[in-house]
N, CA, C and O atoms as CSV, one atom per row, in Angstrom:
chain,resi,resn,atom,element,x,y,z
A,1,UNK,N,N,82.459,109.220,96.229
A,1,UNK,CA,C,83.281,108.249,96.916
A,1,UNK,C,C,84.265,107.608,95.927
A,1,UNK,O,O,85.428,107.683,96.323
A,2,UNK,N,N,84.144,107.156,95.052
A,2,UNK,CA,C,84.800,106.687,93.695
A,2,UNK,C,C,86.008,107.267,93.423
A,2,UNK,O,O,87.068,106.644,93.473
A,3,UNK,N,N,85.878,108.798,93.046
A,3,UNK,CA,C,86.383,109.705,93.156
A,3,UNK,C,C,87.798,109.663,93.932
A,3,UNK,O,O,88.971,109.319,93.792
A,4,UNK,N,N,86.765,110.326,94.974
A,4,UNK,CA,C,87.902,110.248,96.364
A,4,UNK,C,C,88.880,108.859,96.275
A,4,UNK,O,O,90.110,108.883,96.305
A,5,UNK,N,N,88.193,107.875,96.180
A,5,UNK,CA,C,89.103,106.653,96.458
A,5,UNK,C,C,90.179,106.762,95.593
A,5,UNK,O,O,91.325,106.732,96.042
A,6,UNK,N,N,89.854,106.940,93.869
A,6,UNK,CA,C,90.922,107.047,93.335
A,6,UNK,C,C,91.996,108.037,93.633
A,6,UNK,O,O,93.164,107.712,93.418
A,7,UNK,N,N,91.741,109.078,94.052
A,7,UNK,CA,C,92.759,110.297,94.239
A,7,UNK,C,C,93.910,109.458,95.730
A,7,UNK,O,O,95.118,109.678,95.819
A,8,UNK,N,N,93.165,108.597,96.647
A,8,UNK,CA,C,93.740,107.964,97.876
A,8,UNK,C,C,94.692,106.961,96.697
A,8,UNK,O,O,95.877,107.289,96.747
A,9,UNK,N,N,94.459,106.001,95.827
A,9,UNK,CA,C,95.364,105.201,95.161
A,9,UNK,C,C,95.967,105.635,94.282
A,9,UNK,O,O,96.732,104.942,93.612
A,10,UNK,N,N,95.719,107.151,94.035
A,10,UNK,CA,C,96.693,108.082,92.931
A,10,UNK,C,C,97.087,108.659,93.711
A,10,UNK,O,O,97.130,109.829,93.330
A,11,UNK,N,N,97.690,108.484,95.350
A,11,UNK,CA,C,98.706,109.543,95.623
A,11,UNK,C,C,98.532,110.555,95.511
A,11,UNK,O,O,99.390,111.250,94.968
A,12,UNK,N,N,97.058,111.234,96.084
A,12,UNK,CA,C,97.165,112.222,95.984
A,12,UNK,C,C,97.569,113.006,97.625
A,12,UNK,O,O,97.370,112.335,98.638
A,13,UNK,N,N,98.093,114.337,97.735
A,13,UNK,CA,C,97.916,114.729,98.896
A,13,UNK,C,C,96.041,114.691,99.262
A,13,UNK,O,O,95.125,114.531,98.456
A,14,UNK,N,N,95.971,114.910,100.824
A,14,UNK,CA,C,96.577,114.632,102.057
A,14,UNK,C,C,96.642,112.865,102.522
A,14,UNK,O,O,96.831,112.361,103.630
A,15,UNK,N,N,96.360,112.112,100.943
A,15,UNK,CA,C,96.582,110.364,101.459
A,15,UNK,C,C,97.597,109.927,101.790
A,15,UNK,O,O,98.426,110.248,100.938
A,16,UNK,N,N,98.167,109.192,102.784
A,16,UNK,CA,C,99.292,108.247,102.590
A,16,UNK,C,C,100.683,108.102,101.906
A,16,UNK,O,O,101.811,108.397,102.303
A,17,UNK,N,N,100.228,107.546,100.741
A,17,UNK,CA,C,100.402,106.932,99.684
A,17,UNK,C,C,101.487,108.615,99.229
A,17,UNK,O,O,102.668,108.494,98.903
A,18,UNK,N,N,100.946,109.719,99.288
A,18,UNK,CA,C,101.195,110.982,98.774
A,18,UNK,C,C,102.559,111.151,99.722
A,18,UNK,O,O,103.594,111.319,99.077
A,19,UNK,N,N,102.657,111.132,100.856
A,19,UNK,CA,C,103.868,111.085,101.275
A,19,UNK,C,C,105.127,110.442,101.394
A,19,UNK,O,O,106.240,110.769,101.807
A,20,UNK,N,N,104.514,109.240,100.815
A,20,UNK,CA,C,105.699,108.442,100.631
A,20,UNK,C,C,106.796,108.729,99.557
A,20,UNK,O,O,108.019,108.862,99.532
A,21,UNK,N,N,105.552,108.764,98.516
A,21,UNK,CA,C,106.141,109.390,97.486
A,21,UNK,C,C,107.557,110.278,97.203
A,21,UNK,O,O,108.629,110.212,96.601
A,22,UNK,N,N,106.799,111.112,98.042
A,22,UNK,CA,C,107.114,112.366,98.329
A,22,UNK,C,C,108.738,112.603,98.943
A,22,UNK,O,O,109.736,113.306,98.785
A,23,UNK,N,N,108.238,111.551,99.694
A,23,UNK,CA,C,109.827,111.484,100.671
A,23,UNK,C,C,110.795,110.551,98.887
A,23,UNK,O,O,111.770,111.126,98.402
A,24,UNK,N,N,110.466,109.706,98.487
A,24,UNK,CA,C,110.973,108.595,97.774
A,24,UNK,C,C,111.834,109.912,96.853
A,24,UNK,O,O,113.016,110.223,96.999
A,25,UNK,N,N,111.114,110.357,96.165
A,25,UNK,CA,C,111.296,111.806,95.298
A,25,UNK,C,C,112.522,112.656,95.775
A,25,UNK,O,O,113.537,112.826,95.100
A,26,UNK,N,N,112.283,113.205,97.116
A,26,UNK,CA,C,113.343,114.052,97.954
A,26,UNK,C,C,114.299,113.300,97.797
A,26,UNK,O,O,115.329,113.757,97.302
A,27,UNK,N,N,114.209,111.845,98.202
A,27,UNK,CA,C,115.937,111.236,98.786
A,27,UNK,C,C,116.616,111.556,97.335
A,27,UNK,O,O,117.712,112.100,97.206
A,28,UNK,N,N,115.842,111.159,96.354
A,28,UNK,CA,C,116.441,110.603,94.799
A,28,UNK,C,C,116.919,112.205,94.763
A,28,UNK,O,O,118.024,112.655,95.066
A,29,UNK,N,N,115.970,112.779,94.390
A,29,UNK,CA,C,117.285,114.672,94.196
A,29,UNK,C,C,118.258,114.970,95.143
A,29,UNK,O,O,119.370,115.170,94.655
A,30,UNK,N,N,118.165,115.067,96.476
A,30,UNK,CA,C,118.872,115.360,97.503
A,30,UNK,C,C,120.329,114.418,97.301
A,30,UNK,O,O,121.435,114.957,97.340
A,31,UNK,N,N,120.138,112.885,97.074
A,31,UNK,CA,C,121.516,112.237,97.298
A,31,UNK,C,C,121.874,112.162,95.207
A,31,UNK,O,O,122.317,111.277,94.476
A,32,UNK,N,N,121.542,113.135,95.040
A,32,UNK,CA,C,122.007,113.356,93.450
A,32,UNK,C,C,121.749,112.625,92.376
A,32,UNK,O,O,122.505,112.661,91.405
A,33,UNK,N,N,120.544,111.792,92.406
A,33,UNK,CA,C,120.448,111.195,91.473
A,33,UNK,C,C,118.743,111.769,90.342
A,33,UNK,O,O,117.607,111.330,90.164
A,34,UNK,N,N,119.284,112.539,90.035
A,34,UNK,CA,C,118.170,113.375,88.836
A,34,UNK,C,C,117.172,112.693,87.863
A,34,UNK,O,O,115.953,112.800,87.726
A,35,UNK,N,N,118.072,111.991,87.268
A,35,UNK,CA,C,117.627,110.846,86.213
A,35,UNK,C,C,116.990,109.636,86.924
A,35,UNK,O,O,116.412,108.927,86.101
A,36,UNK,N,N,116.918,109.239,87.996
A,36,UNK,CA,C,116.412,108.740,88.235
A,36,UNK,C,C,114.856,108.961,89.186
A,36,UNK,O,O,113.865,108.235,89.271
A,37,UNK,N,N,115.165,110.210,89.772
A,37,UNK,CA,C,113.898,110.868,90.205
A,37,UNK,C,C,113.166,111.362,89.139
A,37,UNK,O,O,111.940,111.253,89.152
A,38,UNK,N,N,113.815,111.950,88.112
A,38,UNK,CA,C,112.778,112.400,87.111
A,38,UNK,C,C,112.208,111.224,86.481
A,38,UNK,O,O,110.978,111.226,86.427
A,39,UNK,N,N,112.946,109.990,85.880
A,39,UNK,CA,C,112.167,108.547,85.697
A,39,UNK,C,C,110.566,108.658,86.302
A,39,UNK,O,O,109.504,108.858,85.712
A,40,UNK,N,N,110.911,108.416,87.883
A,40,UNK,CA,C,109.913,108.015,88.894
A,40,UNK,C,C,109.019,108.892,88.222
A,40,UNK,O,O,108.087,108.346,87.630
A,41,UNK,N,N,109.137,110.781,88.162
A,41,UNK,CA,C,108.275,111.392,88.198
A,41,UNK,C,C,106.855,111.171,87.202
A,41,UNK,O,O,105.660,111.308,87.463
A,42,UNK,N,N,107.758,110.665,85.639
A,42,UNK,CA,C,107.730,110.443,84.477
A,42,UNK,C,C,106.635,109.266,84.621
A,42,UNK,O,O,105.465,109.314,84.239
A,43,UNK,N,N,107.344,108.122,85.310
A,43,UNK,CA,C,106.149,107.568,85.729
A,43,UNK,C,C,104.906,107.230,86.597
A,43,UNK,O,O,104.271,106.176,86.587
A,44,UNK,N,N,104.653,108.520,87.473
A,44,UNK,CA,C,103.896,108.638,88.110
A,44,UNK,C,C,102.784,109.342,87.251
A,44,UNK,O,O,101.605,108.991,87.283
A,45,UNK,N,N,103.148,110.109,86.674
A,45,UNK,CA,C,102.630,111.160,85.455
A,45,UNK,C,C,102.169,110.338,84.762
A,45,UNK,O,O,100.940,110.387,84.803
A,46,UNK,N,N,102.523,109.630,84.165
A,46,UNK,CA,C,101.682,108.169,83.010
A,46,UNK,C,C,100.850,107.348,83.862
A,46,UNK,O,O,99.785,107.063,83.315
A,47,UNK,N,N,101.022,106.785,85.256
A,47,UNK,CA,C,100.069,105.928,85.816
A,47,UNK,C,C,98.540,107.297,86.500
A,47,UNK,O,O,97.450,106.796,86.779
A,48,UNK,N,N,98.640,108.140,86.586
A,48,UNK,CA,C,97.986,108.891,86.896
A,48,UNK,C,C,96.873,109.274,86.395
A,48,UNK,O,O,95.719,109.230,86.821
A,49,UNK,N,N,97.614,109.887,84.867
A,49,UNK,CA,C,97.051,110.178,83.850
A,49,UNK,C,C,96.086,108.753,83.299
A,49,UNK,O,O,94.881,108.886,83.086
A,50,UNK,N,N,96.676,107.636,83.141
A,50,UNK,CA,C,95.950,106.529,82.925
A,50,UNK,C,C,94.687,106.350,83.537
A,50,UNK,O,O,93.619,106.064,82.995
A,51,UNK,N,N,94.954,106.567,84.814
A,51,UNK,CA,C,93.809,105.830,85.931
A,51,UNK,C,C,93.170,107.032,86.159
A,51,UNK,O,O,92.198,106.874,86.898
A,52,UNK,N,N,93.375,108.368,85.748
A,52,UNK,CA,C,92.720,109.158,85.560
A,52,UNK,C,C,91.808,109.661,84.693
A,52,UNK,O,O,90.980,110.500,85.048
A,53,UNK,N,N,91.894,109.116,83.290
A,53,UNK,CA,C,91.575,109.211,82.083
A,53,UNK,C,C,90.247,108.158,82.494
A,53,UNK,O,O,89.081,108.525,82.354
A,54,UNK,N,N,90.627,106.808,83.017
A,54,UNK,CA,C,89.436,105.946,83.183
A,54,UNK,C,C,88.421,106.249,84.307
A,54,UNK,O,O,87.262,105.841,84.230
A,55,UNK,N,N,88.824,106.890,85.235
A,55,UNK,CA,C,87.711,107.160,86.101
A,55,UNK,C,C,87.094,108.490,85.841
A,55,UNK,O,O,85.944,108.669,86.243
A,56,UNK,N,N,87.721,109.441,85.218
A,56,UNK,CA,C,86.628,110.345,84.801
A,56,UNK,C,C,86.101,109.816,84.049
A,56,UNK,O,O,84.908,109.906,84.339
A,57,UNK,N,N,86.268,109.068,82.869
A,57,UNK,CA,C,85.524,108.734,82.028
A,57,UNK,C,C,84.399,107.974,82.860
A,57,UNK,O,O,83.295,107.950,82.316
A,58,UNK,N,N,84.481,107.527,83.746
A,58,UNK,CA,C,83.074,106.907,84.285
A,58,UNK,C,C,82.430,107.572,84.765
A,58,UNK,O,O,81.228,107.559,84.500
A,59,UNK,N,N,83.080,108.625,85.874
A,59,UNK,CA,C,82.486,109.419,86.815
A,59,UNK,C,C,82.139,110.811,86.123
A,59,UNK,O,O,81.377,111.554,86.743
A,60,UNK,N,N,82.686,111.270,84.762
A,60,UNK,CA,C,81.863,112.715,84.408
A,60,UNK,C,C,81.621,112.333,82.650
A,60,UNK,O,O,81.935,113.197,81.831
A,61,UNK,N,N,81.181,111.305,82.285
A,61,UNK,CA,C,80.797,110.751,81.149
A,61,UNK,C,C,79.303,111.223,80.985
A,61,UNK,O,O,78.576,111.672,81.871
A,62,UNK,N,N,79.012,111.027,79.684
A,62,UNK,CA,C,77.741,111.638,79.347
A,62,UNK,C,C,76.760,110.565,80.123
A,62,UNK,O,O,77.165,109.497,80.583
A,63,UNK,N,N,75.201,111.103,80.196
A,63,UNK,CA,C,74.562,110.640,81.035
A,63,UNK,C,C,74.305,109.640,80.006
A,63,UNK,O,O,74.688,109.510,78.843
A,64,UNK,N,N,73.296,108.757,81.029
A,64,UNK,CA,C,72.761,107.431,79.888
A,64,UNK,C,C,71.393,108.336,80.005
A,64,UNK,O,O,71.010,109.243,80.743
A,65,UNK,N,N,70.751,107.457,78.650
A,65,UNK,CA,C,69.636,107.660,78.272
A,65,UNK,C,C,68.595,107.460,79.482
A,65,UNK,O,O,68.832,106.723,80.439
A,66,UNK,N,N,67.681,108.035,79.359
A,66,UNK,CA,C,66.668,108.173,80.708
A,66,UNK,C,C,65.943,106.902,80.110
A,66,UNK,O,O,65.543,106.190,81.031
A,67,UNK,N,N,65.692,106.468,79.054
A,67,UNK,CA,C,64.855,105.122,78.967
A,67,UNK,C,C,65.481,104.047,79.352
A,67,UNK,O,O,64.848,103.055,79.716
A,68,UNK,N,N,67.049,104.089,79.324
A,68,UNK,CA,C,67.698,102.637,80.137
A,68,UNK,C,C,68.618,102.985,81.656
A,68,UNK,O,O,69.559,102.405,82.197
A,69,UNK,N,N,67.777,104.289,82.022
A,69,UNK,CA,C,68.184,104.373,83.396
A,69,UNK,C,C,67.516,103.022,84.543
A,69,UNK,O,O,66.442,102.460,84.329
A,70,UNK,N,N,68.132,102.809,85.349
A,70,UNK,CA,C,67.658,101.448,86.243
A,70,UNK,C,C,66.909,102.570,87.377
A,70,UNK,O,O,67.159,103.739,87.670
A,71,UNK,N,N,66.172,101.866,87.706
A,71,UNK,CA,C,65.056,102.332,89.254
A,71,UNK,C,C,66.205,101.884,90.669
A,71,UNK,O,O,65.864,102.156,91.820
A,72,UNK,N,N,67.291,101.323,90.429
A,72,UNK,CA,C,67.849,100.992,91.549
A,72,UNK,C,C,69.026,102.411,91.747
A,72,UNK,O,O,69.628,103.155,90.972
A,73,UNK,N,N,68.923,102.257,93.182
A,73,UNK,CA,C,69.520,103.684,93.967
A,73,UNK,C,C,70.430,103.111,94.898
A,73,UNK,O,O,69.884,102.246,95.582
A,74,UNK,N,N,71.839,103.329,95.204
A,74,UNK,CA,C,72.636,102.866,96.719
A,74,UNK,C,C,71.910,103.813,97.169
A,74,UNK,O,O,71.511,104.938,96.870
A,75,UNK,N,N,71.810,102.500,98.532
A,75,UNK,CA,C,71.780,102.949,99.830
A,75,UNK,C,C,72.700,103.061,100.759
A,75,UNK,O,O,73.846,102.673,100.533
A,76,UNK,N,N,72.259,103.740,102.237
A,76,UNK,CA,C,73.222,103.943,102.935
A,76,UNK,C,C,73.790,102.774,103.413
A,76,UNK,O,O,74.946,102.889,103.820
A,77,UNK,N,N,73.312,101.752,103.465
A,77,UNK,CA,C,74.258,100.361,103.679
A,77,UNK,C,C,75.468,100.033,102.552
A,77,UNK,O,O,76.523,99.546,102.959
A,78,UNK,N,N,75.288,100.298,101.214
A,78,UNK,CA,C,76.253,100.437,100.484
A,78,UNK,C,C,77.338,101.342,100.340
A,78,UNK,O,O,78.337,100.997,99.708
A,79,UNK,N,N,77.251,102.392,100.829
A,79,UNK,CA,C,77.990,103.214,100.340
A,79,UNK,C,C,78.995,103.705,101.926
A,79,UNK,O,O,80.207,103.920,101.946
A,80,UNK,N,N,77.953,103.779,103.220
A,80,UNK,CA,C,78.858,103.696,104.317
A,80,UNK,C,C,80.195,103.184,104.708
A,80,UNK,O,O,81.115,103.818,105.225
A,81,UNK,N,N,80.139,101.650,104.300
A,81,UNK,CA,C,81.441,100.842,104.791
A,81,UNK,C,C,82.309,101.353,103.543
A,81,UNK,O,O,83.393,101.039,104.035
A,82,UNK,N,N,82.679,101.939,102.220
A,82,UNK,CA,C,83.757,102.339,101.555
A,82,UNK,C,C,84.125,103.717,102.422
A,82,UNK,O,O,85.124,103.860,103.127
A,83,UNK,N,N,83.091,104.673,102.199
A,83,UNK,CA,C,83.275,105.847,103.139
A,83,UNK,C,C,84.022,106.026,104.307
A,83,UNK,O,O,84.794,106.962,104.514
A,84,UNK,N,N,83.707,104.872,105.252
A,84,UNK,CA,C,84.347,104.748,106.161
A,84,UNK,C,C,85.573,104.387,106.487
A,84,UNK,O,O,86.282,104.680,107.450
A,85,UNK,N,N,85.785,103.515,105.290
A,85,UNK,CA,C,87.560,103.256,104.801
A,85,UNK,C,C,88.111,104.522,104.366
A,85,UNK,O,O,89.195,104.911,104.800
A,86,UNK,N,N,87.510,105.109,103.634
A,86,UNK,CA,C,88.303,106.275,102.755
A,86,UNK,C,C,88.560,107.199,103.891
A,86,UNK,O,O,89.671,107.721,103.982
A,87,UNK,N,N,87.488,107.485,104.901
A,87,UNK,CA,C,88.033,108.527,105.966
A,87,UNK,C,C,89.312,108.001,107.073
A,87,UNK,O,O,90.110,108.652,107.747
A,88,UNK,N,N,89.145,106.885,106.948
A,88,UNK,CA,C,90.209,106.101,107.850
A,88,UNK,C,C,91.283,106.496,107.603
A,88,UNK,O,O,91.863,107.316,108.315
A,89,UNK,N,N,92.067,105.682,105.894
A,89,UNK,CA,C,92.439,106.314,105.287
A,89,UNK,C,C,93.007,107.525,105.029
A,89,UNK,O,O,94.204,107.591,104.750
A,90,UNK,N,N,91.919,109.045,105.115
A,90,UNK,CA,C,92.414,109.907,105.409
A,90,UNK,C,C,92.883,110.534,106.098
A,90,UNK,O,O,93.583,111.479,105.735
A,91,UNK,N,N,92.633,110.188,107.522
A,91,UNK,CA,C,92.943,110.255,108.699
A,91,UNK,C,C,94.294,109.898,109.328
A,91,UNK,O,O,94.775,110.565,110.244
A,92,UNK,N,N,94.954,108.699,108.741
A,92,UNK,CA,C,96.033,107.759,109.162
A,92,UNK,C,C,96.897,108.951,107.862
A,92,UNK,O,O,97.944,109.485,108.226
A,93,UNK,N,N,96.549,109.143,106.955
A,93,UNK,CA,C,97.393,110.130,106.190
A,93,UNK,C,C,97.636,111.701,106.624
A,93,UNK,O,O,98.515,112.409,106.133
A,94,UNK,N,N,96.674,112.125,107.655
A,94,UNK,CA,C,96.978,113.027,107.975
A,94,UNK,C,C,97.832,113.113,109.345
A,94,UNK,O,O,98.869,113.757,109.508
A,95,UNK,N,N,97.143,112.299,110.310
A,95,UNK,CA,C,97.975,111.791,111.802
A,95,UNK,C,C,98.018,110.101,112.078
A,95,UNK,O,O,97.107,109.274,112.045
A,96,UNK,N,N,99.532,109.950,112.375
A,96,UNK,CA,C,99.626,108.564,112.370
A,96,UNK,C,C,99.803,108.280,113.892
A,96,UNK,O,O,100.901,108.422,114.431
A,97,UNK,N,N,98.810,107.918,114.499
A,97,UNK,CA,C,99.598,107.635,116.219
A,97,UNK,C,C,100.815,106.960,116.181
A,97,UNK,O,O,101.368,106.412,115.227
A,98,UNK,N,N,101.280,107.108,117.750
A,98,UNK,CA,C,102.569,106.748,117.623
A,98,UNK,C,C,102.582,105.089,117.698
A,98,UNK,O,O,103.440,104.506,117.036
A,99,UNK,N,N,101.835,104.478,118.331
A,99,UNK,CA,C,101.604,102.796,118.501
A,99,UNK,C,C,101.850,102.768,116.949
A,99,UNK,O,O,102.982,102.393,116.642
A,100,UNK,N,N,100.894,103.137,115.764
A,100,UNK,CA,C,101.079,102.808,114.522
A,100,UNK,C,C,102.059,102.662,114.007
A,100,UNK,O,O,102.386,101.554,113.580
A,101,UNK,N,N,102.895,103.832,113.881
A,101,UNK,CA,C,104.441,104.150,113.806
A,101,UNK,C,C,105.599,103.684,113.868
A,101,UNK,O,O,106.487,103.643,113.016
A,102,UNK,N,N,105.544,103.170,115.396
A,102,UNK,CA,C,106.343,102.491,116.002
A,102,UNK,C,C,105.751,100.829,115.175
A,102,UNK,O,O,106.524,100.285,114.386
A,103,UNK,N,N,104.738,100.359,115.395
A,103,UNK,CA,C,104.903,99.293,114.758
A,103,UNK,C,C,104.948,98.848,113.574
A,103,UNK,O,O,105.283,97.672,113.429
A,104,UNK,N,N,104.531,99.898,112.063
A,104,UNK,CA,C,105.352,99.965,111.607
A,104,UNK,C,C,106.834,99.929,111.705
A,104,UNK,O,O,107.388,98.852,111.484
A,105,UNK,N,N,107.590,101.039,112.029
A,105,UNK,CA,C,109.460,101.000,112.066
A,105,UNK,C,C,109.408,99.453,112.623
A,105,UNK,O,O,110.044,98.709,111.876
A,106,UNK,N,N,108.943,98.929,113.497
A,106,UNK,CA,C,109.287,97.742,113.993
A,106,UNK,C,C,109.186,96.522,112.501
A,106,UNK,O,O,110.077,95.739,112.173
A,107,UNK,N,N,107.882,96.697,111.848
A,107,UNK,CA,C,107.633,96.253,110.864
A,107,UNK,C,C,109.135,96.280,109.569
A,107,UNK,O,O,109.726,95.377,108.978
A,108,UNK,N,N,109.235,97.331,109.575
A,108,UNK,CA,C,110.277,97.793,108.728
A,108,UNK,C,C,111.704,96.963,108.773
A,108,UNK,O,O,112.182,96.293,107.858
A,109,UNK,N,N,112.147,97.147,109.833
A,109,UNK,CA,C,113.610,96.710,110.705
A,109,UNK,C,C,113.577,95.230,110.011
A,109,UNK,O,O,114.335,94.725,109.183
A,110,UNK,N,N,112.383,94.717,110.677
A,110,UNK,CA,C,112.223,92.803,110.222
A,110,UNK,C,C,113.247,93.130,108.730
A,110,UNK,O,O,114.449,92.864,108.713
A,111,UNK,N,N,112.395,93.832,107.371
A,111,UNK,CA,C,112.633,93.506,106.343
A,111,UNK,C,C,113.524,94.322,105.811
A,111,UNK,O,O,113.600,94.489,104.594
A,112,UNK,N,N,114.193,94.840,106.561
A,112,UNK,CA,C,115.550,95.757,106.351
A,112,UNK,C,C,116.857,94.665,105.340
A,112,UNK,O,O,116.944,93.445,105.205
A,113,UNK,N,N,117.285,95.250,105.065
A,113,UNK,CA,C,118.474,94.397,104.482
A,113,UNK,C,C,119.800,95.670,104.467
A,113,UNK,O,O,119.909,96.711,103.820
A,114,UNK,N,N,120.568,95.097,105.363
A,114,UNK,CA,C,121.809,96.129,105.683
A,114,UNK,C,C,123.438,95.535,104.906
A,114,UNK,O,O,124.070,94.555,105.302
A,115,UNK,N,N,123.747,96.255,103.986
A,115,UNK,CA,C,124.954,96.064,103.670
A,115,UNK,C,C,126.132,95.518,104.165
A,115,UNK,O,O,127.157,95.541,103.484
C-alpha cells in the first residue's frame, strides 16, 4: 500500500496526477516552448528520484534484526481505509464520471483568469 500510494503522488500512470502532467508536458512542446518543457521534465526527474530514493529505502531496506522485531501486526482495520482511498484514487484516474467533470470545468471557470 505504501508503495502504491507513492507511485499515485509520483505521477505515476494510470493515477490522476499522471495525466495532468502529461497534458501540461504536450501543451509546453506543441505551442513551442522546449526549454521550458524540458525544465518541467528535469524537474519531475529530481522530485521522483528523491521521493523515490526514500521510500524504497523504507520499503526494500534490509530487514531489522529478529531480536528487535515488535509482536505487533496491522490489521485489517488499519490498512483497509488507505486501500480504499488508493483504489478510489485509481479509479477516478482511470474513469472520471461526467457529474465529476463537469464540476470540476465548473470549478475551473470560477478561477480562470482571461486576458
Amino acid at each position: 500500500v505504501f508503495v502504491a500510494g507513492f507511485l499515485a503522488i509520483a505521477a505515476s500512470p494510470p493515477f490522476g496526477p499522471f495525466f495532468s502532467e502529461f497534458k501540461i508536458i504536450g501543451s509546453a512542446f506543441s505551442s513551442g516552448r522546449y526549454i521550458i518543457g524540458a525544465v518541467f521534465l528535469i524537474c519531475l526527474q529530481i522530485v521522483f528520484i528523491g521521493m523515490g530514493s526514500t521510500v524504497l529505502a523504507v520499503t526494500q531496506g534490509p530487514a531489522p534484526d529478529p531480536a528487535k522485531l515488535s509482536p505487533y501486526r496491522e490489521g485489517w482495520l488499519t490498512v483497509l481505509p488507505p486501500l480504499i482511498a488508493l483504489l478510489i484514487a485509481l479509479l477516478l484516474g482511470i474513469y472520471l464520471p461526467e457529474s465529476v467533470k463537469a464540476l470540476l470545468n465548473d470549478a475551473a471557470s470560477l478561477v480562470e483568469v482571461c486576458p
